[in-house]
MDTraj code that builds the backbone (N, CA, C; nanometers):
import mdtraj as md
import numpy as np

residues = "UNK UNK UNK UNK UNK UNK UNK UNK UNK UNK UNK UNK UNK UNK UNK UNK UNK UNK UNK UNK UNK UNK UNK UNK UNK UNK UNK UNK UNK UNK UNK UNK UNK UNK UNK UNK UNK UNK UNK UNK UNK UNK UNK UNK UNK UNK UNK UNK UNK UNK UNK UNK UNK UNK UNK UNK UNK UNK UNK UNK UNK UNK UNK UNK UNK UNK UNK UNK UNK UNK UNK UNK UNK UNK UNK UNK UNK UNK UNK UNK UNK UNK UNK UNK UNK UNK UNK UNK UNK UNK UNK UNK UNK UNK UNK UNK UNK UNK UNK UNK UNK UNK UNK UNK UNK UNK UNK UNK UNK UNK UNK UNK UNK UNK UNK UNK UNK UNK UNK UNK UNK UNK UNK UNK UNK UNK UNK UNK UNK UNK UNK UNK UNK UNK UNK UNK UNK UNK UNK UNK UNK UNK UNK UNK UNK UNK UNK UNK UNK UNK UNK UNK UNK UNK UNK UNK UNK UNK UNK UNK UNK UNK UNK UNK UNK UNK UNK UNK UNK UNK".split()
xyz = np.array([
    [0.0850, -0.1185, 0.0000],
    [0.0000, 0.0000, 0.0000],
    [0.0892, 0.1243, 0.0000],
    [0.0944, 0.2551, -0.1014],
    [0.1359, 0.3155, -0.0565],
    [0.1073, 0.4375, -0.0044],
    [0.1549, 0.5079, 0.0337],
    [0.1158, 0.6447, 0.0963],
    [0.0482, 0.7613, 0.0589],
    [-0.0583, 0.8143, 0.0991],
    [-0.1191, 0.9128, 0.0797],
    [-0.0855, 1.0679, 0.1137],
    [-0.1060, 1.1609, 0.0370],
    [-0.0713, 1.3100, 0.0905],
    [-0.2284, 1.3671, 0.1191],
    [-0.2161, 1.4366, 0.2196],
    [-0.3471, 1.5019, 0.1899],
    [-0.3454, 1.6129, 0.1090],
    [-0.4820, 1.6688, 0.0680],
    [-0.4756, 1.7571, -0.0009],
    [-0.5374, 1.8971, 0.0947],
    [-0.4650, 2.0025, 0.0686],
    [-0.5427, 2.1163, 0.1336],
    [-0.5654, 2.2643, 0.0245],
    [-0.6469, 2.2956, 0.0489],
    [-0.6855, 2.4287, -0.0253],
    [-0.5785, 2.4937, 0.0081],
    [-0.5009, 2.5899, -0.0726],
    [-0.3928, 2.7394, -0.0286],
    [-0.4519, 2.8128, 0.0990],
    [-0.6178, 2.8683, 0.0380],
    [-0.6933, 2.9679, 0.1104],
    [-0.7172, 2.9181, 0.2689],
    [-0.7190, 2.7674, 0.2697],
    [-0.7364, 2.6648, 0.4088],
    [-0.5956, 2.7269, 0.5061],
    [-0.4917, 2.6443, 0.4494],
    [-0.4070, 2.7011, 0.4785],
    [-0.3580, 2.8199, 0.5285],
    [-0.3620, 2.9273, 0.4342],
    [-0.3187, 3.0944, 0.4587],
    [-0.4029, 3.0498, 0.5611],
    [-0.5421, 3.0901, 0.5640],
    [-0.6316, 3.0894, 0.7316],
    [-0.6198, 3.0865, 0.8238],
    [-0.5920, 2.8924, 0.8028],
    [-0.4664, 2.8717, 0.9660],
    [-0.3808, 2.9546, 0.9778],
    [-0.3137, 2.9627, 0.9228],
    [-0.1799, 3.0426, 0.9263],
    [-0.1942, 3.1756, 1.0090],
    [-0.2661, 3.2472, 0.9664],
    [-0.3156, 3.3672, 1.0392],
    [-0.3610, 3.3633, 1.1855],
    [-0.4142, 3.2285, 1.1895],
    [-0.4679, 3.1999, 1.3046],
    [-0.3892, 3.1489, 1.4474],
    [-0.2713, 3.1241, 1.3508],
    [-0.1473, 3.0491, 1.4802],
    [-0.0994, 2.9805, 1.4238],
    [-0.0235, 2.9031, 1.5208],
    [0.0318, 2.7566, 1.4743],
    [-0.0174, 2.6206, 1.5473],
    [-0.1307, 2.6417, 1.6315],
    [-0.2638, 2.5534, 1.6506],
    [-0.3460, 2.5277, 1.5948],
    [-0.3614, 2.6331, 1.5000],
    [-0.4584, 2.5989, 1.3819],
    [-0.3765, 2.5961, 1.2617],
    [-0.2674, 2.6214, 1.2668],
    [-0.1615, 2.5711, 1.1147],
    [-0.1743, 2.4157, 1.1354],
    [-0.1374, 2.3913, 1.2327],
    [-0.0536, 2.2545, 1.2496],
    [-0.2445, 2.1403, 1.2245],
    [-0.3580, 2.1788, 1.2957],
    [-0.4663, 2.1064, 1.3071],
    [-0.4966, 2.1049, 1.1631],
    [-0.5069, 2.1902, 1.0745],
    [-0.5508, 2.1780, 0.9238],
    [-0.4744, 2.0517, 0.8992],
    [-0.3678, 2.0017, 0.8944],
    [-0.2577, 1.8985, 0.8476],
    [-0.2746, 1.7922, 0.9397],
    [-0.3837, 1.8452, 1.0878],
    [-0.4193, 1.6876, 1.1313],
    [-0.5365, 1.6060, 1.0941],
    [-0.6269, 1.7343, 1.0475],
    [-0.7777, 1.6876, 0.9927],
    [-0.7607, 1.6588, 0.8894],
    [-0.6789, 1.6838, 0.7616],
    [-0.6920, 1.6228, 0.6533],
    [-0.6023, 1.4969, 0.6396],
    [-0.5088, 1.4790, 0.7643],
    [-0.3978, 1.3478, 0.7716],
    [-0.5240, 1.2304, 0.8176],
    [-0.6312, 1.2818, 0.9306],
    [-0.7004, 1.2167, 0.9648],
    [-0.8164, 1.1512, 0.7918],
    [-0.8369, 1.2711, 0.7620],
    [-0.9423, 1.2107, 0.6384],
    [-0.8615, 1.0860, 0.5398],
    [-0.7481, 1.0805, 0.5416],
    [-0.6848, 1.0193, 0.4696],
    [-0.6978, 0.8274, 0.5097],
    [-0.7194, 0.8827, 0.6647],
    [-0.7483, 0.7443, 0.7040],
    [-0.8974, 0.6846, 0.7377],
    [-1.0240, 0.8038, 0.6911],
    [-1.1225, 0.7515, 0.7462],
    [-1.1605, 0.8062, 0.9163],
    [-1.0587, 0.8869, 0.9043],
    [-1.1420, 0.9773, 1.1091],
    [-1.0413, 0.8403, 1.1909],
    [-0.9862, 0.7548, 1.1220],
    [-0.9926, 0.6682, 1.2672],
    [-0.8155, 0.5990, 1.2070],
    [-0.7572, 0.5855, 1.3278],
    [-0.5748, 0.5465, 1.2801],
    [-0.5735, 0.4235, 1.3345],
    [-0.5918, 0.3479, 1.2761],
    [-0.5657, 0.1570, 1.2945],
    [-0.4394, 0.1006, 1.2627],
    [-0.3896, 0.0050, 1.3088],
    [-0.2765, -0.0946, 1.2298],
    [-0.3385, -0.0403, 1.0662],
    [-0.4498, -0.1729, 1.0535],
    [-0.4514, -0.1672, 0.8763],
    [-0.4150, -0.0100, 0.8290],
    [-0.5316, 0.1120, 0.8785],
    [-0.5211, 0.2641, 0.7855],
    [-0.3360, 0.3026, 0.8160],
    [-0.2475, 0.2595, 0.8924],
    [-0.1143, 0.3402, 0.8880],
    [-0.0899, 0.3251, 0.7761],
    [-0.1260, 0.2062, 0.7299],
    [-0.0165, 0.1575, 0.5774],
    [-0.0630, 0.3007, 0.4724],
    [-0.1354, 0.3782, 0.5080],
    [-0.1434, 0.4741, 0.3850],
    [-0.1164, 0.5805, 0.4579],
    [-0.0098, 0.5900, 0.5405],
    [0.0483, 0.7261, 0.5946],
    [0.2113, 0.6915, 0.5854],
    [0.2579, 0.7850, 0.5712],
    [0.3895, 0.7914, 0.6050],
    [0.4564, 0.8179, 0.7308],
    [0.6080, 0.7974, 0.7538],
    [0.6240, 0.7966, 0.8956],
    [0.5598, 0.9457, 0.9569],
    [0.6292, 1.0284, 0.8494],
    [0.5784, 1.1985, 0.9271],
    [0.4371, 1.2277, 0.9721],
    [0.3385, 1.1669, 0.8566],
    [0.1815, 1.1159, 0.8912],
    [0.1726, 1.1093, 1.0349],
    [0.2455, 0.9535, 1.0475],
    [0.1730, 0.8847, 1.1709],
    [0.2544, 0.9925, 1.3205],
    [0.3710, 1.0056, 1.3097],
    [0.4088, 1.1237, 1.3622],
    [0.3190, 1.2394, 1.4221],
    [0.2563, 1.2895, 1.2922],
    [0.1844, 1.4031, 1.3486],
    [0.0689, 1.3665, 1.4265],
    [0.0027, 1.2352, 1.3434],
    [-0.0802, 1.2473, 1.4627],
    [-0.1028, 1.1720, 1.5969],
    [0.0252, 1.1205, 1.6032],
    [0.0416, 1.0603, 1.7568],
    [0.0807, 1.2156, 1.8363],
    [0.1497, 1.3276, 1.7637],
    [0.1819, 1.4473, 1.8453],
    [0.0230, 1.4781, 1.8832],
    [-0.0589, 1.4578, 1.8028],
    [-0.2026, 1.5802, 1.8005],
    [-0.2459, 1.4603, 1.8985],
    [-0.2790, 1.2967, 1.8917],
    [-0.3264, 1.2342, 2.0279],
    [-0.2398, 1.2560, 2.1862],
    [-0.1405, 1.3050, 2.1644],
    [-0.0089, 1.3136, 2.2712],
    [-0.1072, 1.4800, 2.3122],
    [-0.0813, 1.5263, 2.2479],
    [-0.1197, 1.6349, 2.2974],
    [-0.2930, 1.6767, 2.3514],
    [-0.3704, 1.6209, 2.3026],
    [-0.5415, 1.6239, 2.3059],
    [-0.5529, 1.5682, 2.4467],
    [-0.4640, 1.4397, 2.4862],
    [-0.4929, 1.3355, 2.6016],
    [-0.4334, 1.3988, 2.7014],
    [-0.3115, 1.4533, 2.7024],
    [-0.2157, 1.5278, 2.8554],
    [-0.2912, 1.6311, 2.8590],
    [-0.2791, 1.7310, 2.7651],
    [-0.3878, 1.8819, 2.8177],
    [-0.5044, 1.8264, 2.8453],
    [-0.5982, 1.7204, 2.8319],
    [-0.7096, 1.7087, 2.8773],
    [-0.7122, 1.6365, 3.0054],
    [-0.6026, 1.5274, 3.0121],
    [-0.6621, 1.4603, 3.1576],
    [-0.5172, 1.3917, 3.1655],
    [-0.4161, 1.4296, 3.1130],
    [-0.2252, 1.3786, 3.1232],
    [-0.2576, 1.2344, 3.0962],
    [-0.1254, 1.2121, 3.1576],
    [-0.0745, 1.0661, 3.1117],
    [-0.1620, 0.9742, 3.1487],
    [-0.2385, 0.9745, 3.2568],
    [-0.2838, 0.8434, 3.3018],
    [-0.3959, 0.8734, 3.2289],
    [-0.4624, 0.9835, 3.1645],
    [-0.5909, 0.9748, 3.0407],
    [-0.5604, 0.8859, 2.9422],
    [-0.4096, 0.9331, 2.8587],
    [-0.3604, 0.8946, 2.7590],
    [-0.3697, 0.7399, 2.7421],
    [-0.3060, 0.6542, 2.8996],
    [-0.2589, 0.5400, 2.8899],
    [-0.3873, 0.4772, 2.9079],
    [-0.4758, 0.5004, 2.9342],
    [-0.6275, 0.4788, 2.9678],
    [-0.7203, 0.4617, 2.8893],
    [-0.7100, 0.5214, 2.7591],
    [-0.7681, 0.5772, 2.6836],
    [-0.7195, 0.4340, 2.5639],
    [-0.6378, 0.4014, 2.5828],
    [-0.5447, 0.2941, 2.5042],
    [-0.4160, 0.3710, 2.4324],
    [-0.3922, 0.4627, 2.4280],
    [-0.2390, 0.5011, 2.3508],
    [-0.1009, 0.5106, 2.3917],
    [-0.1197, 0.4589, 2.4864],
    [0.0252, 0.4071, 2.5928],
    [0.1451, 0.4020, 2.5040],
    [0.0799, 0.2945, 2.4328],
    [0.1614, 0.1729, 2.3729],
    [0.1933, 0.2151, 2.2566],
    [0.1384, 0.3017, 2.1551],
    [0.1740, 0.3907, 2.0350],
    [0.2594, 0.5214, 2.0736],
    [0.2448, 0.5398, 2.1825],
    [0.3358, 0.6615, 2.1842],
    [0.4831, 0.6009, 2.2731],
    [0.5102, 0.5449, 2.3702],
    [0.5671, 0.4470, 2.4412],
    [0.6671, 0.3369, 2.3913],
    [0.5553, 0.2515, 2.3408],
    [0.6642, 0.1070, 2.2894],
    [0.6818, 0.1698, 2.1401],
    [0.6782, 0.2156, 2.0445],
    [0.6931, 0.2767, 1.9192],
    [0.8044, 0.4124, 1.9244],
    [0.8369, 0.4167, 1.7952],
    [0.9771, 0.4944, 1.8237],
    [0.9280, 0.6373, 1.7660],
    [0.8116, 0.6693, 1.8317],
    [0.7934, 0.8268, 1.8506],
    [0.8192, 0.8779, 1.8968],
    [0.9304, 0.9016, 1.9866],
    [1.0608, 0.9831, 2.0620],
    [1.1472, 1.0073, 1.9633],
    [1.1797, 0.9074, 1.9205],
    [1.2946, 0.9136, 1.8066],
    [1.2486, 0.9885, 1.7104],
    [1.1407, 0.9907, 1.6430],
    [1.0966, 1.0226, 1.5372],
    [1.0780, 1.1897, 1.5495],
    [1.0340, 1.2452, 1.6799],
    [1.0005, 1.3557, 1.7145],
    [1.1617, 1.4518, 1.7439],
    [1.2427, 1.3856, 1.8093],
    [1.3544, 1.4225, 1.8019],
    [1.4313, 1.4669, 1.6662],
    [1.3910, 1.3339, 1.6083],
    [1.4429, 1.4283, 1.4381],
    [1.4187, 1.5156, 1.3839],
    [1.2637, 1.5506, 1.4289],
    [1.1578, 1.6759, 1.4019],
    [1.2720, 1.8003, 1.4478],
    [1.3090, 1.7936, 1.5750],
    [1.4139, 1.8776, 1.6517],
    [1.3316, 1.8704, 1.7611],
    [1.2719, 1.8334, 1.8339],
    [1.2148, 1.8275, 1.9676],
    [1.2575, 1.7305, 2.0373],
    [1.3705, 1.7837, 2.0775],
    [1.4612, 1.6841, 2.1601],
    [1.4044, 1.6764, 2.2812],
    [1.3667, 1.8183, 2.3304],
    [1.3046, 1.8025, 2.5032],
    [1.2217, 1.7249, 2.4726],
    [1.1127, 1.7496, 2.4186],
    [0.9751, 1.6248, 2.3962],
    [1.0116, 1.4835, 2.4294],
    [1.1339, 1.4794, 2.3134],
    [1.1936, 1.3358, 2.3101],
    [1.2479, 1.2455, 2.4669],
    [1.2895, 1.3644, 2.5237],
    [1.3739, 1.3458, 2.6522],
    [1.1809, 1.3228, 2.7889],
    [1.1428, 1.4114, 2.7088],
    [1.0224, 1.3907, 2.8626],
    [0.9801, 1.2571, 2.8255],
    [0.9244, 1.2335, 2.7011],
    [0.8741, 1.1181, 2.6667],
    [0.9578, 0.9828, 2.7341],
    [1.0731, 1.0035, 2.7336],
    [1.1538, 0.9017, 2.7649],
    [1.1660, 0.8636, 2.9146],
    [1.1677, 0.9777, 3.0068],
    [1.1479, 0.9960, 3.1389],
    [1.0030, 0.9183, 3.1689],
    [0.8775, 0.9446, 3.0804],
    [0.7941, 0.8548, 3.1232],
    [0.7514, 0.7193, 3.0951],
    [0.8377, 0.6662, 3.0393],
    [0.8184, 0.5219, 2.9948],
    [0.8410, 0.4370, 3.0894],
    [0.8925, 0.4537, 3.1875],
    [0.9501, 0.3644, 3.3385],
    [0.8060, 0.3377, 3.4093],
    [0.7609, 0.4680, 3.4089],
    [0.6363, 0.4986, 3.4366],
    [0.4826, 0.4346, 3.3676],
    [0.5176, 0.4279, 3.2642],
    [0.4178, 0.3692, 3.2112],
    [0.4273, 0.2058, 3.1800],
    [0.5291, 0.1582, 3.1927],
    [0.5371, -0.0014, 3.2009],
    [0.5307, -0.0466, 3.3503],
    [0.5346, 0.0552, 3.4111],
    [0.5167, 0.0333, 3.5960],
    [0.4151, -0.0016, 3.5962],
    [0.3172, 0.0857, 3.5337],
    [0.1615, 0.1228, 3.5334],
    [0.0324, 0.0667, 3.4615],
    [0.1165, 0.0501, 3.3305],
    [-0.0137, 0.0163, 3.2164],
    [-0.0921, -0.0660, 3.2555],
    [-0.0556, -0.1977, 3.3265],
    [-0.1595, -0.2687, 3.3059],
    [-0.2716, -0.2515, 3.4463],
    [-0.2574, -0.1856, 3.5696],
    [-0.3133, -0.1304, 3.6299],
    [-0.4365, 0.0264, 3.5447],
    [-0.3410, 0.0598, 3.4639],
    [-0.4628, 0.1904, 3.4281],
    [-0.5325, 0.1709, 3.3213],
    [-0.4838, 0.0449, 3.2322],
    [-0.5490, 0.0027, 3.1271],
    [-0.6742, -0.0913, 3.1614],
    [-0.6517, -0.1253, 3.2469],
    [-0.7893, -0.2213, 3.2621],
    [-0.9329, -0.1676, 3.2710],
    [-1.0369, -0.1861, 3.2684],
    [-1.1708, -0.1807, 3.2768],
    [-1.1748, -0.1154, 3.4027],
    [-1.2944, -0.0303, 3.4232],
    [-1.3117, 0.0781, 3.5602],
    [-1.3947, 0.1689, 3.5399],
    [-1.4322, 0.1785, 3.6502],
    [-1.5678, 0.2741, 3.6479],
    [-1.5023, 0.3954, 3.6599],
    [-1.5980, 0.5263, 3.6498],
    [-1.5538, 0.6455, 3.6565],
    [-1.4897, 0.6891, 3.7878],
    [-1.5478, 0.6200, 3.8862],
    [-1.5004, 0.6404, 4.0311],
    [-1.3285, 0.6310, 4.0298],
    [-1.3320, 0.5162, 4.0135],
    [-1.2203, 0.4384, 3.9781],
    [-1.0936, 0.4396, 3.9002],
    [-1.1547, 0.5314, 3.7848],
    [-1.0678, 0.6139, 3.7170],
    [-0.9932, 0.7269, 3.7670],
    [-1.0502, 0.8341, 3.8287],
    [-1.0713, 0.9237, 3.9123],
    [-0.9528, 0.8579, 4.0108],
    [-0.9798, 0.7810, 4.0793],
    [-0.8649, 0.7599, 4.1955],
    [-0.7352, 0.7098, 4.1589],
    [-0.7325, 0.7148, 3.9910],
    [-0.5682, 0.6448, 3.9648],
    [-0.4743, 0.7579, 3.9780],
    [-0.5384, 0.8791, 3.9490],
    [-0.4598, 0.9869, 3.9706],
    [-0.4032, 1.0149, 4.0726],
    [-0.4880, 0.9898, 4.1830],
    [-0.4510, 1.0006, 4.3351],
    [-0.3364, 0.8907, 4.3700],
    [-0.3268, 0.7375, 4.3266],
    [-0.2916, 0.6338, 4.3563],
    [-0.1293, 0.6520, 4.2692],
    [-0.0953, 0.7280, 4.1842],
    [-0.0445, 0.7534, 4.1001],
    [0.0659, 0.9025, 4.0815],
    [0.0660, 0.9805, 4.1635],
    [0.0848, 1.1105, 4.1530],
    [0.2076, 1.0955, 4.0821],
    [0.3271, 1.0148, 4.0513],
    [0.4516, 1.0230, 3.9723],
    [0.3780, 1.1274, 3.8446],
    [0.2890, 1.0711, 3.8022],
    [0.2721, 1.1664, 3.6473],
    [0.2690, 1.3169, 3.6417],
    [0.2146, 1.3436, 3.7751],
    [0.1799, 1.4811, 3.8011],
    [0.2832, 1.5850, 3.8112],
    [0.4323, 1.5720, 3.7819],
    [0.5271, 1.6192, 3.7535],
    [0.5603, 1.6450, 3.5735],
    [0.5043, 1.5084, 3.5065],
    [0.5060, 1.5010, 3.3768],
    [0.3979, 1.5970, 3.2658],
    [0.3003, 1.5378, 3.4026],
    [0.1945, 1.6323, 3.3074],
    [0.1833, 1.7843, 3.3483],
    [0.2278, 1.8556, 3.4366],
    [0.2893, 1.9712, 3.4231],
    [0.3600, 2.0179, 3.3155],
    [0.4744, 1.9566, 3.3427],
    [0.6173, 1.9707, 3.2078],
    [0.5507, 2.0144, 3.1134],
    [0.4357, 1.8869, 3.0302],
    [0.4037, 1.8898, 2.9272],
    [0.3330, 2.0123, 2.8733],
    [0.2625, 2.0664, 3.0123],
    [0.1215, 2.1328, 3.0190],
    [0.2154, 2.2976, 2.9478],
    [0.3325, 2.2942, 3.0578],
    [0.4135, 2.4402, 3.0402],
    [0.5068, 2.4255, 2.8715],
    [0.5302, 2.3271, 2.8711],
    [0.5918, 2.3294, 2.7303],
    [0.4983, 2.2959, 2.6174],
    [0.3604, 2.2675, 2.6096],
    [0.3334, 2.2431, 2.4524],
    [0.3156, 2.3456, 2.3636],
    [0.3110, 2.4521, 2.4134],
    [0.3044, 2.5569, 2.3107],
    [0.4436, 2.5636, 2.2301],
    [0.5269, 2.5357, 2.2888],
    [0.6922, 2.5630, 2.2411],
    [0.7178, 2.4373, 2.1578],
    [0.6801, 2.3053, 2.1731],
    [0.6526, 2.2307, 2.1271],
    [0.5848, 2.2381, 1.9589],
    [0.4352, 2.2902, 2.0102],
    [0.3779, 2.2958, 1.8814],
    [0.4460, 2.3916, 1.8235],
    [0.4974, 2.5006, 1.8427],
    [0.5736, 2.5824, 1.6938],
    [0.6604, 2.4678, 1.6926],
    [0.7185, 2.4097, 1.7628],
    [0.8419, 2.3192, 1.6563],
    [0.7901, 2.2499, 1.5474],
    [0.6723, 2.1864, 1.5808],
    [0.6072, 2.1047, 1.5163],
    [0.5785, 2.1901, 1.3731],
    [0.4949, 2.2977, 1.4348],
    [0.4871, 2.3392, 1.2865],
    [0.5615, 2.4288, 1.1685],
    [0.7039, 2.4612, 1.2915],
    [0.7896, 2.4345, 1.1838],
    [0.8550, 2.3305, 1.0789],
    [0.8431, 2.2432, 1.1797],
    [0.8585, 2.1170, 1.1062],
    [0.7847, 2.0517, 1.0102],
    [0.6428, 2.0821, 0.9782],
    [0.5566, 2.0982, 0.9303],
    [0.6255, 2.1638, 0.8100],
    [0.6057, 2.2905, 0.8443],
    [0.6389, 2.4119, 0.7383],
    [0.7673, 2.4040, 0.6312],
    [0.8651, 2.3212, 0.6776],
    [0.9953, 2.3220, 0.6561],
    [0.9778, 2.1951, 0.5497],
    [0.9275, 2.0898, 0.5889],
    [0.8801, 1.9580, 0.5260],
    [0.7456, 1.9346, 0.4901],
    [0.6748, 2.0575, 0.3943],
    [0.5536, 2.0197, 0.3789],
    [0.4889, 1.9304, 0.2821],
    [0.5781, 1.9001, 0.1695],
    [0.5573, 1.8261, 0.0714],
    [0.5414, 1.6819, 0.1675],
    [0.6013, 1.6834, 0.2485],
    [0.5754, 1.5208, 0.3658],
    [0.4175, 1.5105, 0.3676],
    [0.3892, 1.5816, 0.3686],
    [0.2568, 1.5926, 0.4366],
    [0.1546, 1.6027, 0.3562],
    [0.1677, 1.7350, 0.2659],
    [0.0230, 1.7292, 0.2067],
    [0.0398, 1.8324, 0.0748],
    [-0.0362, 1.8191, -0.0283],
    [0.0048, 1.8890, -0.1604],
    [-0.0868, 2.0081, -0.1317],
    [-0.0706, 2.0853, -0.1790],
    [-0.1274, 2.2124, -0.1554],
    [-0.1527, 2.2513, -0.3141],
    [-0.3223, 2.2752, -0.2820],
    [-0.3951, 2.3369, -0.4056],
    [-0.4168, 2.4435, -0.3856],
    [-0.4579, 2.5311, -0.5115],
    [-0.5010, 2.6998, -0.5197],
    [-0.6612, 2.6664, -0.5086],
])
top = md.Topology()
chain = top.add_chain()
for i, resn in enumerate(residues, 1):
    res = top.add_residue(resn, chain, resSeq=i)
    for name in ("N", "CA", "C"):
        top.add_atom(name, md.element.get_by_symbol(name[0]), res)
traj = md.Trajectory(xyz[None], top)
């Protein structure tokens, strides 16, 4: 199978652009997403490329810690895609070495953990892993104070390598 680019309007684009680099970088996650159908499986990777799947483990990395941190993330099931997979590495090449380095700091953490926060649980229950758990609560700070610095890397990286990503129409 091979790889898909998305396609984006110029005018899409410029837009974001104006708008930040939260909304630069999301245009290139919604149309990376259409490419697969809204949904990123084993089977849909095969029509992304590494930078693809990249971006949007950054945009699930990032949606899951600002909303509810690591123990959301690992909870949620994406432990193991961001974790056992070499999206440290991959992000580092981007130039986000700190990223690379926090990410790495929490992997001790999350093979301590996974199979305690991955399991089945009520909301109660969920709720108290945080408490049972506080190691993350150093991480998900970090993350919380650095993703903005983060996402411009990203979308420089983006910007710098856009043909990776997606063809751009008038």
């Amino acid at each position: 199978m091979s790889t898909e680019k998305a396609i984006i309007k110029d005018a899409e684009l410029k837009k974001a652009s104006e708008e930040g680099l939260d909304a630069f970088v999301d245009v290139f996650v919604k149309h990376t997403y259409e490419i697969v159908g809204g949904q990123l499986t084993a089977e849909t990777m095969g029509k992304l490329s590494a930078d693809q799947i990249t971006l949007l483990a950054y945009s699930i990395l990032c949606e899951e810690v600002m909303n509810g941190g690591y123990v959301q993330l690992i909870h949620n099931g994406y432990g193991g895609f961001i974790f056992l997979n070499p999206f440290a590495r991959a992000i580092k090449e981007w130039g986000l070495v700190e990223l690379a380095r926090h990410i790495r700091k929490v992997i001790p953490l999350y093979k301590k953990y996974r199979d305690k926060i991955e399991a089945d649980c009520t909301d109660d229950e969920f709720m108290a892993l945080f408490e049972q758990m506080p190691e993350f609560d150093d991480y998900d700070d970090d993350f919380v104070v650095n993703e903005e610095q983060w996402t411009a890397q990203v979308a420089y990286y983006i910007d710098e390598h856009i043909d990776q990503f997606a063809t751009i129409e008038p």
